[in-house]
C-alpha positions as CSV (number, residue, x, y, z in Angstrom):
1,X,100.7,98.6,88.3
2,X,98.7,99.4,85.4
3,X,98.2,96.3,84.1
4,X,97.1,95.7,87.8
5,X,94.4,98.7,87.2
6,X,93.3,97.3,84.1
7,X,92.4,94.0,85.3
8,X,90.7,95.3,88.1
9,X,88.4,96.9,86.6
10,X,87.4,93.3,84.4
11,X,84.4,91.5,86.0
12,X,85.4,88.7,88.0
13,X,89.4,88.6,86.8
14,X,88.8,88.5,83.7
15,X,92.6,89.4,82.8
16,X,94.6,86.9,85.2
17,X,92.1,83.8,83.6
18,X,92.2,85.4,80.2
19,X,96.1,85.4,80.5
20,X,96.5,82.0,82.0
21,X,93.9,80.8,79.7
22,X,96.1,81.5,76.6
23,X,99.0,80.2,78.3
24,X,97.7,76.7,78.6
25,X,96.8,76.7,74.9
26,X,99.9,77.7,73.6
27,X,101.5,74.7,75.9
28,X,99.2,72.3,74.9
29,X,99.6,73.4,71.8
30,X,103.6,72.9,71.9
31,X,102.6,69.6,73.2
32,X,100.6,68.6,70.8
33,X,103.6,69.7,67.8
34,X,106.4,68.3,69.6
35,X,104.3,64.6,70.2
36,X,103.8,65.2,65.9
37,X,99.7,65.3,66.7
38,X,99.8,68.8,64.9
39,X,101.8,70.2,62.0
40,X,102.6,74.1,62.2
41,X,100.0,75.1,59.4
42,X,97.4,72.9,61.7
43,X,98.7,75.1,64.7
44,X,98.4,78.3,62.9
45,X,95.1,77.6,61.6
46,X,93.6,76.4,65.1
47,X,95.3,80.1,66.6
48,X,94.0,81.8,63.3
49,X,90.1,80.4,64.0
50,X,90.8,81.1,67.6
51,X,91.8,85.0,67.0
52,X,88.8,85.1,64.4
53,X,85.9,84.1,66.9
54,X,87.8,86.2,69.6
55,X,87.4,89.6,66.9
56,X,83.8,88.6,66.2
57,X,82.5,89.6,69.5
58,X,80.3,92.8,70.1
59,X,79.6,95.1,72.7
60,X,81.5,97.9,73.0
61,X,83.1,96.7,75.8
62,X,83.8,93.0,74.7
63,X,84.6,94.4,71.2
64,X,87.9,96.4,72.8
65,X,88.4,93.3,75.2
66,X,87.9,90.8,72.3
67,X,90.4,92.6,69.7
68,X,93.4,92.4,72.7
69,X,92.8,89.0,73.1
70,X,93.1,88.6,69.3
71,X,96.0,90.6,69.3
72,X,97.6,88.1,71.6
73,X,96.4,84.9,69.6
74,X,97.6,86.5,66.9
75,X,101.2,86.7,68.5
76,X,100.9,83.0,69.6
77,X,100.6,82.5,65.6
78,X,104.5,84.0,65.4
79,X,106.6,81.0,66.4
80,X,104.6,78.5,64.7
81,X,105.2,80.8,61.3
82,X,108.9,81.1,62.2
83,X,110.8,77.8,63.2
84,X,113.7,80.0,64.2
85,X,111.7,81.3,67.2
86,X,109.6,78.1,68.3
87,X,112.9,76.2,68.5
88,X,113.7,78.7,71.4
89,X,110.3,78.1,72.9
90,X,111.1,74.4,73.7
């Protein structure tokens, strides 16, 4: 219900695309690691750069948005750095 609140008050649904929108890169990425396309450290790297840009923003507003988003990328990063945990992804 919060997390309802939250998003609502994002211009234009910010949240639900914002979510979605990392969970098609994380599932491509998967793809792309499991077709042997991209090594781990390539994966980390690309959700490193990705996290980076993200914390770069400014604004006040898009600087708090911008270091959540981060925060998540930088949880994508996790599995990749683990093997234990990406095996359980797939």
């Amino acid at each position: 219900m919060v997390r309802e609140q939250w998003e609502a008050q994002r211009p234009n649904g910010i949240g639900s695309q914002g979510t979605a929108a990392l969970g098609i890169m994380m599932n491509l990425l998967l793809a792309l690691r499991s077709k042997g396309v991209l090594r781990d450290i390539e994966v980390i790297a690309i959700l490193d750069t990705a996290a980076e840009t993200a914390e770069k923003t400014t604004g006040e507003l898009d600087g708090e948005f911008a270091k959540l988003v981060a925060g998540h990328i930088r949880q994508m990063i996790d599995p990749f750095a683990n093997p234990d945990t990406l095996e359980r992804l797939q």
